[in-house]
C-alpha positions in Angstrom: 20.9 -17.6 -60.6 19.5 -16.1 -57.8 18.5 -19.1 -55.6 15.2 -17.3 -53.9 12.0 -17.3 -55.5 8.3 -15.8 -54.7 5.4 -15.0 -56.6 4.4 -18.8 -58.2 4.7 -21.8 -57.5 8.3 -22.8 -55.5 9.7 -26.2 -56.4 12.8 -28.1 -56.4 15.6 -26.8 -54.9 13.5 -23.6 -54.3 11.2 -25.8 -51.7 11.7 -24.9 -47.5 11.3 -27.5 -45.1 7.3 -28.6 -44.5 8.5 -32.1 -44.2 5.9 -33.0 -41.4 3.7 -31.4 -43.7 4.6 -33.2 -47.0 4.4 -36.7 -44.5 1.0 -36.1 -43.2 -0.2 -34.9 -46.8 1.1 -38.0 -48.3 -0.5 -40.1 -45.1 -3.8 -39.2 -45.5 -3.4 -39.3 -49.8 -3.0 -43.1 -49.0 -6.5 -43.5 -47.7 -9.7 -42.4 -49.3 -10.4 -39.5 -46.9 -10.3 -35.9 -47.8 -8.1 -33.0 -47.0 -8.5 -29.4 -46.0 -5.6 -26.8 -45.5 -6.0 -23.6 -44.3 -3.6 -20.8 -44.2 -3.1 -17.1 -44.9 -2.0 -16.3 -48.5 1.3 -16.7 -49.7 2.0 -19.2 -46.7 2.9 -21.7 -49.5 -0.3 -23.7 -49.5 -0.3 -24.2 -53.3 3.6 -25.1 -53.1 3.3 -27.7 -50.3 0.5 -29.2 -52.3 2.0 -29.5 -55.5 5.3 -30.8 -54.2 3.3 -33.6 -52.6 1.1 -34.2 -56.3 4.8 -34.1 -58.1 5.6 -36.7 -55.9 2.2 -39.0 -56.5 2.5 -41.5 -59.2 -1.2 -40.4 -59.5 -3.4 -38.2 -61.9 -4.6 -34.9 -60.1 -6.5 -31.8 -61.4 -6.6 -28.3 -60.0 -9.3 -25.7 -60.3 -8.9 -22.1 -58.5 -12.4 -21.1 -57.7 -11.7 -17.4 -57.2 -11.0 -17.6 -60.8 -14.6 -19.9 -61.0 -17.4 -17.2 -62.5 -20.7 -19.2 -62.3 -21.5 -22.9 -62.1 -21.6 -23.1 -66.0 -17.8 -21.7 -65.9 -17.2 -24.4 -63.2 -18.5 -27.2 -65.2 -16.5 -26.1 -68.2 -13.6 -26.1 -65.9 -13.8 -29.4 -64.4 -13.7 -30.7 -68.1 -11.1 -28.6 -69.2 -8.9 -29.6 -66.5 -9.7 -33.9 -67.4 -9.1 -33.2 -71.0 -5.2 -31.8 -69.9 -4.8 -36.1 -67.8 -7.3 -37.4 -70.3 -7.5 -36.8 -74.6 -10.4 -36.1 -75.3 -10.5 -39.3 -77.6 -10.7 -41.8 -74.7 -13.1 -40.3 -72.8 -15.7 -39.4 -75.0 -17.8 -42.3 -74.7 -18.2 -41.5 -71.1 -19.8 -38.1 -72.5 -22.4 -39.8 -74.4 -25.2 -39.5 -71.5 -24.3 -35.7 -70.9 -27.8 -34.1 -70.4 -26.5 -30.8 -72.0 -23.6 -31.2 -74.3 -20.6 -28.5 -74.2 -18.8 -26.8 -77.0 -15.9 -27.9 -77.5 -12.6 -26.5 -79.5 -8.9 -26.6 -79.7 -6.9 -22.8 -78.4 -4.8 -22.5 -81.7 -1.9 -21.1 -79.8 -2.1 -23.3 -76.7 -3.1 -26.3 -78.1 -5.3 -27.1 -75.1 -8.9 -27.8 -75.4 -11.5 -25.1 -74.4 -14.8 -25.7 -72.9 -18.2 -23.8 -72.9 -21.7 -24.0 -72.2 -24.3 -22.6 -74.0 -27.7 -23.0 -71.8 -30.3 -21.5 -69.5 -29.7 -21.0 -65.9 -32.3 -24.0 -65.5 -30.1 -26.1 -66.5 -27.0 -25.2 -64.6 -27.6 -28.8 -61.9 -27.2 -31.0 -64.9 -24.3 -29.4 -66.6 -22.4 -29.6 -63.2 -23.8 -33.3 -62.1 -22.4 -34.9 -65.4 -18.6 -32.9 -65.4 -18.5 -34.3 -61.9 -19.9 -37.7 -62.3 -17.7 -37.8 -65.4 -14.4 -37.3 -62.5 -15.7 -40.5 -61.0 -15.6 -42.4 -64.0 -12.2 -41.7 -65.0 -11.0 -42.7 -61.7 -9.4 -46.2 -60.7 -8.2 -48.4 -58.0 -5.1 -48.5 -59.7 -5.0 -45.1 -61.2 -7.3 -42.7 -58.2 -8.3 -39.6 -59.2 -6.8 -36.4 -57.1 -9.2 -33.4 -57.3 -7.1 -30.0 -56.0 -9.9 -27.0 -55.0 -8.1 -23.6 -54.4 -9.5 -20.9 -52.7 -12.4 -22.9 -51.6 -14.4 -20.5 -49.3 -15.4 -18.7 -53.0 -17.8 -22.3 -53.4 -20.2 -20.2 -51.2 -20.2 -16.9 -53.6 -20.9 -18.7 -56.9 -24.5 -19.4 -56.8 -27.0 -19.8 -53.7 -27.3 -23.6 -52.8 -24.4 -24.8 -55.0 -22.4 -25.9 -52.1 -24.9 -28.4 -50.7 -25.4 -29.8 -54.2 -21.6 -30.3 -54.5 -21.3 -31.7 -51.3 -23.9 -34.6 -52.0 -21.9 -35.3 -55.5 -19.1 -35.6 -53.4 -19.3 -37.7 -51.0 -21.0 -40.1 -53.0 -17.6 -40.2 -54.8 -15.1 -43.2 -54.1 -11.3 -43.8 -55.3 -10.6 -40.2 -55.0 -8.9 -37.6 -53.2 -10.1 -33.9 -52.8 -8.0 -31.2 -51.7 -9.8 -28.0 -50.4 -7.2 -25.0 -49.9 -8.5 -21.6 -48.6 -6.9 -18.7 -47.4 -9.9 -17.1 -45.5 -9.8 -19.0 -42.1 -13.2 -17.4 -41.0 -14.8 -18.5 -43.8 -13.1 -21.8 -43.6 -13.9 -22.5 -40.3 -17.9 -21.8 -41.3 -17.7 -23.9 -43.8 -16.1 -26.5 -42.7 -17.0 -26.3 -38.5 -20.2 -25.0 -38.5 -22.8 -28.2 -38.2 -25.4 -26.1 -40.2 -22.9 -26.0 -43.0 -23.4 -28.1 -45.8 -19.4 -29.5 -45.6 -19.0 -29.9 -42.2 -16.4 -32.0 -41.2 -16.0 -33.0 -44.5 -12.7 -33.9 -44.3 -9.1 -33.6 -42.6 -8.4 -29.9 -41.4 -4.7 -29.0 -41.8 -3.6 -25.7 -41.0 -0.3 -24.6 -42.3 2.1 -22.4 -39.9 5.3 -20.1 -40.5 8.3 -22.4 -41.8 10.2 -22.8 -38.0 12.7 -20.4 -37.5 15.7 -22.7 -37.3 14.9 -24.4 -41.0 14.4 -20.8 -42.3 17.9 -19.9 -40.7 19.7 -22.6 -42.3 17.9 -22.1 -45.8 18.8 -18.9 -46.1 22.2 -18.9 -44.8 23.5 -21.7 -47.1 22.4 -19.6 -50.0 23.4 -16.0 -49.2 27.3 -15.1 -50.9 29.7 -15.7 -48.0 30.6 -12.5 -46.6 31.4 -11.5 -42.4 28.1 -10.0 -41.8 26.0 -13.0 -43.0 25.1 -14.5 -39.7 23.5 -11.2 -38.5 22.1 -10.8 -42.1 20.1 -13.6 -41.7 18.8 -13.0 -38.1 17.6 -9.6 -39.3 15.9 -10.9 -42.3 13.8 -13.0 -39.9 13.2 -10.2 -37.4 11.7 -8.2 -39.9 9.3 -11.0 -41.8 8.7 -13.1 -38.7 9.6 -16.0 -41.0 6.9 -15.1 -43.4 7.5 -17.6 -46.4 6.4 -15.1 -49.1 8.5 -12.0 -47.7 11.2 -14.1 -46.3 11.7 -15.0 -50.1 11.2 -11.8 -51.0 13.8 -10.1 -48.8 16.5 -12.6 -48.6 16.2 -12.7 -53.0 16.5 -8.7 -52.9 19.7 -9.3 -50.5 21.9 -11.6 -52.5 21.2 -9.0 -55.4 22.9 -6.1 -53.7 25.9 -8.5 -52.4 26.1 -10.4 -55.4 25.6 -7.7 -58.1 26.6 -4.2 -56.2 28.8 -5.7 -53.3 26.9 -4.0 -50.8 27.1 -5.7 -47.3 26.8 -2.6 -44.8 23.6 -2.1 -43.7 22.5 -4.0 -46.0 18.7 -4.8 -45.2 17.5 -1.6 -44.4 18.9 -1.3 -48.3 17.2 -3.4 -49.0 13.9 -2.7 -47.4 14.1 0.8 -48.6 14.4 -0.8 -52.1 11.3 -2.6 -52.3 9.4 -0.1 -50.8 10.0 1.7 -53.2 9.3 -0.5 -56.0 5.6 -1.0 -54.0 4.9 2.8 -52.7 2.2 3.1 -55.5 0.8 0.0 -54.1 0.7 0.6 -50.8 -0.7 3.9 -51.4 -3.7 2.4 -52.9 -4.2 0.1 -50.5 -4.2 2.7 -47.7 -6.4 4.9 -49.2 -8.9 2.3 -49.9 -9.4 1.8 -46.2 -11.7 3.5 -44.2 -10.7 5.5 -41.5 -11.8 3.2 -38.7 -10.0 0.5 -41.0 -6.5 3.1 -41.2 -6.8 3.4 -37.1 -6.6 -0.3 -36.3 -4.2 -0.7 -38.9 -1.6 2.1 -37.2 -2.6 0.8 -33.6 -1.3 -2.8 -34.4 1.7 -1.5 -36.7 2.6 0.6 -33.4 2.3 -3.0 -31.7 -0.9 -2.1 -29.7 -4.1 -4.0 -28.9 -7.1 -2.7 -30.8 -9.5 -4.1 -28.9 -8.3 -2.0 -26.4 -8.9 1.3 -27.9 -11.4 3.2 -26.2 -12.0 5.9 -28.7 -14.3 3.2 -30.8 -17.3 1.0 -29.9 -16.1 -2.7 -29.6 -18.6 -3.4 -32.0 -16.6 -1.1 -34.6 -13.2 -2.4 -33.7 -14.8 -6.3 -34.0 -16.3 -5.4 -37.3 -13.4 -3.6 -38.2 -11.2 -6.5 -37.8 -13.3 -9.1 -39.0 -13.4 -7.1 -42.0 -9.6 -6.9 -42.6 -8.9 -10.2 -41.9 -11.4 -11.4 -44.4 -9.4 -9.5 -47.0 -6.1 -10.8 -45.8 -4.2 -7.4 -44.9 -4.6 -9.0 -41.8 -3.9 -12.3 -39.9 -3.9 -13.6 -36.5 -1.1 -16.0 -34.8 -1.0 -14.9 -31.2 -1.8 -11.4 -32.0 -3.1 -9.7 -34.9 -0.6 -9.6 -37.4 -0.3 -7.0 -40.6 0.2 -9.9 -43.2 3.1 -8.2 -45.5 5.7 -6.4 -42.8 6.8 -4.1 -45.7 3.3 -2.8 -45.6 3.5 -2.4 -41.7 7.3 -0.7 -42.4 5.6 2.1 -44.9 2.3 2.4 -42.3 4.9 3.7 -40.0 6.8 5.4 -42.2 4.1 8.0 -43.6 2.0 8.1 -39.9 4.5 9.0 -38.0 
């Protein structure tokens, strides 16, 4: 089996490093305070976070709010989610002094119970105000509640106001643990360390980082077929991802396919790279074409490992707005400097601008 995985959820023996991480997660679990964590995408937020719930003798439910349409679809989700920790049987009576009462049914081919509300937009306070209330009441000293938000900057898209309502639900709540992950930092950052904002510091902020070269090294290494180029294999690898969890995976996965099934071990990453861009030119192409032309220029000056801000054929103003712009979307991300998030991306920039 090949032992690299990317794309879900990464678990087991899958799983790299974040032990200070897992720690302070499970640190601040053991309290009653609340936790934020920001990173990029495909940094491994969800992983880290459900390695640390797998390892809670606790009940925990997750919502993704980019998935989150309106606040009816919210309120239908929070319930969904209890009735997977909670039959619906149990609970009921707690549903008894719902103001507005959802439809309920059983998915034939899942088995799972689906939620709905049928109501007018008036109405939309209560229906959220009792699926959250209802989180409360299932909750125990003995048995507390851990609430997972994903993609948490989207609370801010989904109706005008809702995030100050939430927020006074919330921390009202006690015997529970909230989660809030989000992968737009800006937008993090307003929301949580702006003092106009209706969450500010509403709870730990965590920011997750690149797995440490030295732990990726010896991850990869031990799980690459033994051949006499694999210490420079591996050192190449992390050249070209910068120890990027999501590519790192992705690379070192497409790696031990070409030694393991074709036997290749000559020049083996550039094979490799050559392969997957390939498999994502269509992609790419998209992508690139999507962006403007003032968007395409600061892309090829920081794929050519120049400043932007520096370029004095735009109006700072553009440039900021520019950037601002594409780190919003994720294509790009700041460490030191400004970073193209996927390096195959940056490899095919350079490939067709040159």
């Amino acid at each position: 089996m090949n032992p690299f995985k990317f794309g879900t959820i990464v678990e087991n023996e899958f799983f790299t490093d974040r032990k200070e991480e897992c720690q302070m997660l499970k640190q601040k679990l053991d309290s009653e305070n609340h936790i934020v964590l920001i990173s990029p995408r495909r940094f491994g937020k969800s992983s880290l976070v459900q390695k640390v719930l797998s390892e809670q003798n606790r009940p925990f439910i997750r919502i993704d709010l980019q998935y989150v349409m309106n606040v009816q679809d919210f309120s239908a989700q929070i319930l969904k989610a209890i009735f997977k920790i909670r039959p619906y049987e149990k609970i009921k009576h707690l549903m008894s002094h719902f103001r507005i009462i959802p439809t309920l049914s059983t998915n034939a081919l899942t088995g799972a119970m689906d939620v709905s509300f049928q109501a007018a937009s008036s109405n939309t306070s209560a229906m959220f105000e009792d699926a959250m209330t209802l989180l409360q009441n299932i909750t125990s000293e003995s048995n507390r509640l851990i609430v997972v938000f994903d993609e948490f900057q989207e609370i801010c898209s989904i109706q005008k106001g809702f995030d100050k309502q939430l927020r006074s639900i919330m921390q009202q709540q006690k015997g529970l643990n909230y989660i809030l992950l989000g992968s737009q930092e800006s937008m993090m950052e307003e929301i949580f360390e702006k003092k106009k904002s209706a969450f500010y510091h509403f709870g730990q902020l965590m920011r997750l980082k690149k797995i440490p070269y030295d732990d990726f090294y010896q991850y990869i290494s031990t799980r690459l077929p033994i051949g006499n180029t694999k210490e420079d294999v591996v050192t190449q690898i992390l050249q070209f991802t910068q120890c990027h969890p999501y590519y790192t995976q992705q690379l070192s996965s497409q790696v031990w396919e070409l030694m393991t099934y074709q036997k290749i071990f000559e020049n083996i990453i550039e094979q490799a790279i050559t392969q997957l861009l390939s498999i994502h030119d269509l992609d790419y192409e998209r992508l690139w074409l999507n962006l403007n032309r003032t968007d395409r220029n600061i892309m090829l000056q920081i794929s050519k490992h120049s400043n932007p801000m520096q370029n004095r054929n735009l109006p700072t103003s553009t440039t900021f707005s520019a950037i601002k712009r594409l780190l919003q979307s994720g294509i790009l991300i700041k460490n030191e400097t400004y970073e193209i998030e996927d390096p195959f991306f940056h490899r095919w920039i350079l490939l067709y601008n040159n």
